[in-house]
N, C-alpha and C positions, 0 to 999 in steps of 0.2 A: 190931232195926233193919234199916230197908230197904235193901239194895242194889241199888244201878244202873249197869248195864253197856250203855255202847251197841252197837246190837249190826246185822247184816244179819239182817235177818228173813224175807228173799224173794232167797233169789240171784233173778239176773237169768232170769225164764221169759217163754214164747212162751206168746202165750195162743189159745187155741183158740173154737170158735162153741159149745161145749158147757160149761155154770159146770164151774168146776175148782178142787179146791184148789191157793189159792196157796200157804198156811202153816196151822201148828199150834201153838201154845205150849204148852207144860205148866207156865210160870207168868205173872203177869201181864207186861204188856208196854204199852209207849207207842207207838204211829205217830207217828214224825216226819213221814218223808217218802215220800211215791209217786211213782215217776217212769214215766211211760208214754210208749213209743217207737213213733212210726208209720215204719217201714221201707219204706215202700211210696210209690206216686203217688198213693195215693185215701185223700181224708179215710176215718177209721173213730171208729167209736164203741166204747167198753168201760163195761162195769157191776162194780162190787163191791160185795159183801156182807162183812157181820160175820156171824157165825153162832155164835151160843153155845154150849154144852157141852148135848148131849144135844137139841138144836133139831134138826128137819129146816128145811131150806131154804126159805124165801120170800122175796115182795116185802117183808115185814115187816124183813126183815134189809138191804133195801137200802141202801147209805150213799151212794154215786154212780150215778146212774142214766145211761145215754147220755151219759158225757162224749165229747166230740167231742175226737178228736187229729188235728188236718190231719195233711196228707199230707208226709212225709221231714222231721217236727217231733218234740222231746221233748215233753209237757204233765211240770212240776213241780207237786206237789199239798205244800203244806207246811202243817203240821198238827201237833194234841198231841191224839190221841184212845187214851185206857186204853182197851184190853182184857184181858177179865178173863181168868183161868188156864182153861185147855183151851178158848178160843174157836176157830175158825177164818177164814182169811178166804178169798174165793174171788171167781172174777171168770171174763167171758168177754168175747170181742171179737166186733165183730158180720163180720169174716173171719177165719180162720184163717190163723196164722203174717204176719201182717202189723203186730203190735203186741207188745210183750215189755214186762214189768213189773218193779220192783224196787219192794222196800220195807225201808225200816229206819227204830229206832229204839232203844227203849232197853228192857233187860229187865230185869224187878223180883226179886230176889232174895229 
């Protein structure tokens, strides 16, 4: 039987202009929620991917493309999307250190 633990899955990181990982699972796991923080004065955009086990990186993996976060705003992203055991997820901002991300949800035991 399955268990389920809600859990932080991205402490709080500063995203960068190069994809990055955000997180790693070693088993499956649910996204609740994304919360992406513009720190700045100037709108910015961020992109995330999903990236499965053993996948390199593409636009194939893209799940948010150029969301827009105005400027000295949170964007809440709420959501129920499984990812599977050894996915990852990663993201980049279109400036560096002007955006920081968190995610959590709930992990499958």
């Amino acid at each position: 039987m399955a268990i389920y633990n809600a859990a932080e899955l991205a402490e709080v990181t500063a995203l960068g202009t190069s994809e990055a990982q955000v997180f790693s699972n070693s088993n499956k796991c649910i996204i609740k929620q994304i919360m992406l923080a513009n720190y700045t004065a100037t709108d910015r955009t961020v992109e995330i991917k999903i990236i499965p086990s053993g996948d390199t990186t593409g636009d194939q993996h893209i799940i948010f493309g150029d969301i827009t976060v105005s400027a000295n705003t949170t964007t809440v992203i709420d959501l129920a999307m499984v990812i599977p055991a050894s996915a990852s997820v990663a993201a980049k901002c279109s400036a560096a250190t002007s955006v920081n991300i968190h995610i959590s949800g709930v992990e499958v035991t």
